[in-house]
N, CA, C and O atoms as a DFTB+ gen file, in Angstrom:
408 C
 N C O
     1  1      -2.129     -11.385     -48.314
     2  2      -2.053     -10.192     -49.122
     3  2      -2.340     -10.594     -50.564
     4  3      -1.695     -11.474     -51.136
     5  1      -3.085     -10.083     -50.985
     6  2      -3.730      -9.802     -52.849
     7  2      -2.870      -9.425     -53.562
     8  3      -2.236      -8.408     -53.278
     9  1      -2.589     -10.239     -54.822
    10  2      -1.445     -10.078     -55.804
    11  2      -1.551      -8.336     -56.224
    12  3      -0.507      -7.690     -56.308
    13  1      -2.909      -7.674     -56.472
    14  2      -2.873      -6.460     -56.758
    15  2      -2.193      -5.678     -55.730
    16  3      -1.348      -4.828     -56.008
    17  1      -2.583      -5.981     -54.469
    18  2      -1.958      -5.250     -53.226
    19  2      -0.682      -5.641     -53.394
    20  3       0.033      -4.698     -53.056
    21  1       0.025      -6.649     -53.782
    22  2       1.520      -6.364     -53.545
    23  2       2.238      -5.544     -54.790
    24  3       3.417      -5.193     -54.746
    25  1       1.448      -5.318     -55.787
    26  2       2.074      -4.539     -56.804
    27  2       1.597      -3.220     -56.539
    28  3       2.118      -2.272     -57.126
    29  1       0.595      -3.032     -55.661
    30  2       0.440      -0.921     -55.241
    31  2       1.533      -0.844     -54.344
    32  3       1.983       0.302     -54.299
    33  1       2.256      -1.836     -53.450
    34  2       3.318      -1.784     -52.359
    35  2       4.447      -1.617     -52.987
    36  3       5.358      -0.954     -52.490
    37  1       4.548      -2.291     -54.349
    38  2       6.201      -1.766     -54.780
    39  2       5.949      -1.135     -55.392
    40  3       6.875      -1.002     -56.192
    41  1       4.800      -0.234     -55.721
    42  2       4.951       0.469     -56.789
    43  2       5.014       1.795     -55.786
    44  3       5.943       2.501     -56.178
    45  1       4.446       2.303     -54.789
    46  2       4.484       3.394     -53.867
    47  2       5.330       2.800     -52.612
    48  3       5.223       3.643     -51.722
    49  1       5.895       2.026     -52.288
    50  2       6.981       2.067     -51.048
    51  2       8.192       2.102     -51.894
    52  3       9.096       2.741     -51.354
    53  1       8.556       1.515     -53.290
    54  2      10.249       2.062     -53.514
    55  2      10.593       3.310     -53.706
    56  3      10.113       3.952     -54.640
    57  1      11.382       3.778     -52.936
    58  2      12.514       4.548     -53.035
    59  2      12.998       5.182     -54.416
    60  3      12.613       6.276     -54.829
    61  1      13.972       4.270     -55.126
    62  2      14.291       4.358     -56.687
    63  2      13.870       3.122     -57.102
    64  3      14.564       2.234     -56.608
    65  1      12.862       2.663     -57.934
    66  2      12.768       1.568     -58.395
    67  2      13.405       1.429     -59.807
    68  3      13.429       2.230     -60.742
    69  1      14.046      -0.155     -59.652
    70  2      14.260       0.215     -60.805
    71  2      13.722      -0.514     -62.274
    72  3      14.185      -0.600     -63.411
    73  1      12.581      -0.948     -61.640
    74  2      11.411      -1.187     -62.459
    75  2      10.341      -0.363     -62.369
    76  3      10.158      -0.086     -61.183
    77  1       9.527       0.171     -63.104
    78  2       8.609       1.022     -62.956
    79  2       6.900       0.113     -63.246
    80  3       6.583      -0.364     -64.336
    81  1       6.345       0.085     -62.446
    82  2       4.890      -0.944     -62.854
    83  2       3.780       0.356     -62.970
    84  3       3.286       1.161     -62.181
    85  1       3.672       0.011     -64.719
    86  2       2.724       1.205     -65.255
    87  2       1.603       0.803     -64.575
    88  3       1.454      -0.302     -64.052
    89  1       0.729       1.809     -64.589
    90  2      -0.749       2.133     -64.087
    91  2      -1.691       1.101     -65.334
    92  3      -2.617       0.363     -64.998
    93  1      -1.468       1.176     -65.998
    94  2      -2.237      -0.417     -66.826
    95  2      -2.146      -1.713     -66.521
    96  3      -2.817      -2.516     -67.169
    97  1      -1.146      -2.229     -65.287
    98  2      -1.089      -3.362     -65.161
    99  2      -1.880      -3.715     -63.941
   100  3      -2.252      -4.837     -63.600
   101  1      -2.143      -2.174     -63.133
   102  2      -3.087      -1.853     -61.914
   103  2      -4.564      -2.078     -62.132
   104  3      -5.474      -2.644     -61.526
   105  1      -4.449      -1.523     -63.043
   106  2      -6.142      -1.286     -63.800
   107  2      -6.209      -2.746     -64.172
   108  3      -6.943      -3.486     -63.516
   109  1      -5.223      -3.391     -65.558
   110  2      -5.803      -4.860     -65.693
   111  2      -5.784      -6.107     -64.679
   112  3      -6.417      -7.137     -64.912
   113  1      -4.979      -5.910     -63.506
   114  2      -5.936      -7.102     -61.975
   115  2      -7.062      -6.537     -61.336
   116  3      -7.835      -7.279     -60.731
   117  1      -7.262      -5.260     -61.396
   118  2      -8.200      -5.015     -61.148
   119  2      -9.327      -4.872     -61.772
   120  3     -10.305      -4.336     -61.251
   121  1      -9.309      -5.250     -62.734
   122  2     -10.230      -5.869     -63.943
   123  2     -10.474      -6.955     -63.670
   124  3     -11.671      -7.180     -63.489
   125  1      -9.489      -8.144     -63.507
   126  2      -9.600      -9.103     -63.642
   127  2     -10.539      -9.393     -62.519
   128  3     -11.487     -10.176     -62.590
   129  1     -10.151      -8.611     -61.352
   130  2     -11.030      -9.379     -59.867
   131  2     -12.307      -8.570     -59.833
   132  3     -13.276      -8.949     -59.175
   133  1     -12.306      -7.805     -60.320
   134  2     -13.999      -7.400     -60.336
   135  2     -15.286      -7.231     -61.125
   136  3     -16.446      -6.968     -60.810
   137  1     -14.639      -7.485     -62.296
   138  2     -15.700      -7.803     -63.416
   139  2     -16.226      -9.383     -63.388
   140  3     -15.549     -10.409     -63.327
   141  1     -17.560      -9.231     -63.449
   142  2     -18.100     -10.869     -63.225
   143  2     -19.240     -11.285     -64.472
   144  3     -20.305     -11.901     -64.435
   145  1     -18.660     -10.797     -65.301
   146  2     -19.961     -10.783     -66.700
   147  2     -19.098     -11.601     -67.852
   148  3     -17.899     -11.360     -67.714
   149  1     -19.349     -12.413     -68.842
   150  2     -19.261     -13.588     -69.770
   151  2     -17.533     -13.182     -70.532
   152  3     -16.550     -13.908     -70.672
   153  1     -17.771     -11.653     -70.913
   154  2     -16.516     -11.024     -71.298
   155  2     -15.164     -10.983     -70.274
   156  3     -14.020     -10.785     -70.685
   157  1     -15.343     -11.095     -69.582
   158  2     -13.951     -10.632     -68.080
   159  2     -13.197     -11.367     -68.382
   160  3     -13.403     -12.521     -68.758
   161  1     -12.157     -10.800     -68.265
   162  2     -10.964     -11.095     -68.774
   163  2     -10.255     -12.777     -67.427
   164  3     -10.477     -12.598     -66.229
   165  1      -9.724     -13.756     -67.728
   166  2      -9.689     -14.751     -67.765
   167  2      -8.285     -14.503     -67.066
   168  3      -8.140     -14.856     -65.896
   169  1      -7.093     -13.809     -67.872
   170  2      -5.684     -13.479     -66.994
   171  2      -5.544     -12.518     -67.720
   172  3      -6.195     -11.885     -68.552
   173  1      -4.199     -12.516     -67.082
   174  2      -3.608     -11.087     -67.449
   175  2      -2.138     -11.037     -67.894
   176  3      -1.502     -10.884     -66.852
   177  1      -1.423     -11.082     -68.767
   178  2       0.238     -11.841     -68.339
   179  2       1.121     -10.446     -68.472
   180  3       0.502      -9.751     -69.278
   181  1       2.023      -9.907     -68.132
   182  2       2.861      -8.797     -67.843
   183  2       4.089      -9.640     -68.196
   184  3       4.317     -10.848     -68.134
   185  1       4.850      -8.497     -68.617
   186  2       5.938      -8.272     -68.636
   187  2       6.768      -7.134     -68.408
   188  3       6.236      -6.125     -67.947
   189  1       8.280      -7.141     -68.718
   190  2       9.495      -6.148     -68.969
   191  2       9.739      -5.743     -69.969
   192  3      10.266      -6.318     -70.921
   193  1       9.164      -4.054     -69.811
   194  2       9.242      -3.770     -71.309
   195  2      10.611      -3.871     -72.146
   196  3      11.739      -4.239     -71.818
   197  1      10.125      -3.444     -73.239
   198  2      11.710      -3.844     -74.219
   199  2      13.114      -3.266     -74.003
   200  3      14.212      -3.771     -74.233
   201  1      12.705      -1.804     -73.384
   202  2      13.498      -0.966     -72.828
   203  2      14.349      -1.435     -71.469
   204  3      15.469      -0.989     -71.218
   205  1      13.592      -2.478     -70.566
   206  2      13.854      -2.926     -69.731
   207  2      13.566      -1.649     -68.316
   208  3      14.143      -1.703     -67.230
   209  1      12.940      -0.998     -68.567
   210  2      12.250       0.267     -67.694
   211  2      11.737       0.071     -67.017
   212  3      12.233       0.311     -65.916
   213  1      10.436      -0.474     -67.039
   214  2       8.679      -1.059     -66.457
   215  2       8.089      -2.219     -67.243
   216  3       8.169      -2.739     -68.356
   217  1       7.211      -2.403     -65.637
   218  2       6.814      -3.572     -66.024
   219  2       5.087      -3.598     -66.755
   220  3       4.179      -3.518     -65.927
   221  1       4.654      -3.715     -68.379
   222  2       3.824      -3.554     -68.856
   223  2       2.747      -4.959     -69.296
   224  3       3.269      -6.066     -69.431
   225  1       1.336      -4.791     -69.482
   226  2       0.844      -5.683     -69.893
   227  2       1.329      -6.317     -71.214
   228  3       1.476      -5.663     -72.246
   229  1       1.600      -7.823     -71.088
   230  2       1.529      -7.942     -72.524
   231  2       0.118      -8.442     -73.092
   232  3      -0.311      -8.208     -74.222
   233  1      -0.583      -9.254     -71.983
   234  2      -1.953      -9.612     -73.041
   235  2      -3.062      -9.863     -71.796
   236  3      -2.725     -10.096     -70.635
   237  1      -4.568      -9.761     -72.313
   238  2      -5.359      -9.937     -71.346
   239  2      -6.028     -11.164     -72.168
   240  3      -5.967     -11.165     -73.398
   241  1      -6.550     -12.015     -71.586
   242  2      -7.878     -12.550     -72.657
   243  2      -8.889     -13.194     -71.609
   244  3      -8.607     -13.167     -70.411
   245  1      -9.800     -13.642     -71.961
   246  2     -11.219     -14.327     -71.683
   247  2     -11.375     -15.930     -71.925
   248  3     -12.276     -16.739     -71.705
   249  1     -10.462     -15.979     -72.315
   250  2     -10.050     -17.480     -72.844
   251  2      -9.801     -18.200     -71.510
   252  3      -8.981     -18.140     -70.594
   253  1     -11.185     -19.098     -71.917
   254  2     -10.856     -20.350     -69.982
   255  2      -9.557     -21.330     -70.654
   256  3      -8.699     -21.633     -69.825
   257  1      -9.447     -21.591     -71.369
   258  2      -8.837     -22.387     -71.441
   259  2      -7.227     -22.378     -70.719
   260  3      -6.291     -21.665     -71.081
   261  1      -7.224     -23.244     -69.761
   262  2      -5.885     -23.059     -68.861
   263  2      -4.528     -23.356     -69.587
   264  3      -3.464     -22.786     -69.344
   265  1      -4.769     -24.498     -70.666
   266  2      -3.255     -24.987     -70.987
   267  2      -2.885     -23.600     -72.234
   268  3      -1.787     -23.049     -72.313
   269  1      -3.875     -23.329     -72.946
   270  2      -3.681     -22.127     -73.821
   271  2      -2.811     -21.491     -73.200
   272  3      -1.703     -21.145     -73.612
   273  1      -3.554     -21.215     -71.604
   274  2      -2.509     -20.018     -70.703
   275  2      -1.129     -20.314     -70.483
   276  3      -0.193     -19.520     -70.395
   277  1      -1.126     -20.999     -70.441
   278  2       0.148     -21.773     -70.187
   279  2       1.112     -21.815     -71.309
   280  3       2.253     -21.368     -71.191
   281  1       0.766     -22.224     -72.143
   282  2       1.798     -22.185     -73.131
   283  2       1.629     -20.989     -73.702
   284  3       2.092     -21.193     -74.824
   285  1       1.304     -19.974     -73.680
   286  2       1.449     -18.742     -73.689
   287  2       2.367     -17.821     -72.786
   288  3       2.810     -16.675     -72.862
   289  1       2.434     -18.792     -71.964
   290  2       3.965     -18.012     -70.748
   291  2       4.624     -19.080     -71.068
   292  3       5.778     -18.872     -70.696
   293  1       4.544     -20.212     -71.595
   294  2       5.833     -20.662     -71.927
   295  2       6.824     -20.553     -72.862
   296  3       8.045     -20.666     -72.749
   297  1       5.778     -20.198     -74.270
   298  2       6.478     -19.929     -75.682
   299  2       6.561     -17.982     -75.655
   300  3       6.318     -17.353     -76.685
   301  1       6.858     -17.415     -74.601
   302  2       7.217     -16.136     -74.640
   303  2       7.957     -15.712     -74.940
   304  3       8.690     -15.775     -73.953
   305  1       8.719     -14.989     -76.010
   306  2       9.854     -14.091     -76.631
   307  2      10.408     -12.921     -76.456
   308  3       9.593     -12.111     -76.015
   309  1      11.399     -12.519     -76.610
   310  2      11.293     -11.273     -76.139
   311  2      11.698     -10.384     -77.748
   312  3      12.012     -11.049     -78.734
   313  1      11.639      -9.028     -77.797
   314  2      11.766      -8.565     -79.441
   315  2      13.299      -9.123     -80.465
   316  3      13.652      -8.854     -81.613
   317  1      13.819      -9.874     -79.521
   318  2      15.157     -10.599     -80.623
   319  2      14.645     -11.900     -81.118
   320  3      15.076     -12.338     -82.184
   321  1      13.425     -12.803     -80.170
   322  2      12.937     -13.892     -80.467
   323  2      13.171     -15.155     -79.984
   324  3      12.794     -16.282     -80.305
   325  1      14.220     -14.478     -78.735
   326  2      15.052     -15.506     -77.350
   327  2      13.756     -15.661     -76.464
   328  3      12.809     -14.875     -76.452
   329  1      13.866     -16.634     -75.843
   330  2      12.465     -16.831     -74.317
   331  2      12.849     -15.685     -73.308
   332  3      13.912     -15.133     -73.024
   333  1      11.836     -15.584     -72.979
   334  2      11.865     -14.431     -72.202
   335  2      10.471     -14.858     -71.010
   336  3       9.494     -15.597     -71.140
   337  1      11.069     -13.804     -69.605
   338  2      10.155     -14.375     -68.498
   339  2       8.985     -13.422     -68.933
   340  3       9.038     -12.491     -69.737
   341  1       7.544     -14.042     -67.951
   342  2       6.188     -13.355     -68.067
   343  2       5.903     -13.367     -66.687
   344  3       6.729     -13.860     -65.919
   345  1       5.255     -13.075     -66.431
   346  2       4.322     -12.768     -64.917
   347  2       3.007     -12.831     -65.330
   348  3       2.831     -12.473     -66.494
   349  1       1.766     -13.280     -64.545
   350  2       0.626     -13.280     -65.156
   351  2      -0.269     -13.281     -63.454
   352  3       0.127     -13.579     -62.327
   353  1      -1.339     -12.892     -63.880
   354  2      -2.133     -13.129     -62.531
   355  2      -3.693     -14.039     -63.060
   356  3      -4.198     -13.663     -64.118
   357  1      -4.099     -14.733     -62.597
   358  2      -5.040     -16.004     -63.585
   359  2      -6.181     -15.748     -62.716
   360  3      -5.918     -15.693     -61.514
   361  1      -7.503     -15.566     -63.101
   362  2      -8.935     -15.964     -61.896
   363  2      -9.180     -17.147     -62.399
   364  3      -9.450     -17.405     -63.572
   365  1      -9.052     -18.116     -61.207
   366  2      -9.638     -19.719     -61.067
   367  2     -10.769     -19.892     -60.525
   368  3     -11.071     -19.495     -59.400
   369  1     -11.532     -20.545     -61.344
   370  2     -13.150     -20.180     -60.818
   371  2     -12.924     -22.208     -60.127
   372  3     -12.457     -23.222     -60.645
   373  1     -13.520     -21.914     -58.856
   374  2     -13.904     -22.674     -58.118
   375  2     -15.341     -22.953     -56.866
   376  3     -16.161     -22.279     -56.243
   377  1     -14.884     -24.613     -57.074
   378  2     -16.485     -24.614     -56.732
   379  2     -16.923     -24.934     -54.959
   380  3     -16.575     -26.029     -54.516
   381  1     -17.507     -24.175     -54.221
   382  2     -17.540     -24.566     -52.692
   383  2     -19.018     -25.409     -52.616
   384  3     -19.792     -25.291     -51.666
   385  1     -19.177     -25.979     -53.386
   386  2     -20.482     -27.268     -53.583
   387  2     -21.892     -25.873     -53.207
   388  3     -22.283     -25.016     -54.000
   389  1     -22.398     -26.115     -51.657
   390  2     -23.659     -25.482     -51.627
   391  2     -23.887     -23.999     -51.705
   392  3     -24.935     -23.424     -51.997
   393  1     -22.295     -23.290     -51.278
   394  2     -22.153     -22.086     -51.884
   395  2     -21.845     -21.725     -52.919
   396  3     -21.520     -20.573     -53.207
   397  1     -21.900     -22.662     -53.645
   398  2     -21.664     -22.306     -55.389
   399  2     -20.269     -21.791     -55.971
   400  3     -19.437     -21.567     -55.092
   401  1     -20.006     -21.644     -56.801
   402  2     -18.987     -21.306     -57.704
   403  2     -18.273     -19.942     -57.509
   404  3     -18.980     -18.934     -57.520
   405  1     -17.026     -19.831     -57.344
   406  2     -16.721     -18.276     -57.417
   407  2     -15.067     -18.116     -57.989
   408  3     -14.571     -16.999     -58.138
């Protein structure tokens, strides 16, 4: 099962959730997995909004650079300036030699 597919499953099988996963965080994996042009976005990292309500994008970028990504979910804050968790979904481009790159 596809990280996007498990976030349309909790977002339409709960009951009362009591996180709400806005429709922007739908749209940005699904950005991420189908755009294939120089701009496409690279990840995606989500969070809990401030309210603690739903779960919203906090950043998209294009940036290959992996450790960037990384310490970007590591040095995460939340609005008091304490660490705070992220969620992110990443496209890893890999290579199957004679079938090429994907």
């Amino acid at each position: 099962m596809s990280a996007d597919t498990r976030i349309i499953l909790l977002k339409t099988n709960a009951e009362k959730p009591s996180v709400q996963i806005q429709d922007e965080c739908i749209s940005a994996v699904n950005e991420l997995r189908s755009r294939r042009d120089a701009d496409k976005p690279r990840y995606v990292i989500y969070k809990i909004s401030d309210n603690g309500q739903s779960v919203v994008v906090d950043e998209t970028s294009s940036d290959k650079n992996y450790e960037a990504f990384l310490n970007k979910l590591a040095s995460a804050t939340d609005d008091k300036g304490k660490p705070a968790p992220r969620y992110a979904a990443y496209d890893v481009e890999y290579d199957l030699g004679e079938e090429g790159k994907r």
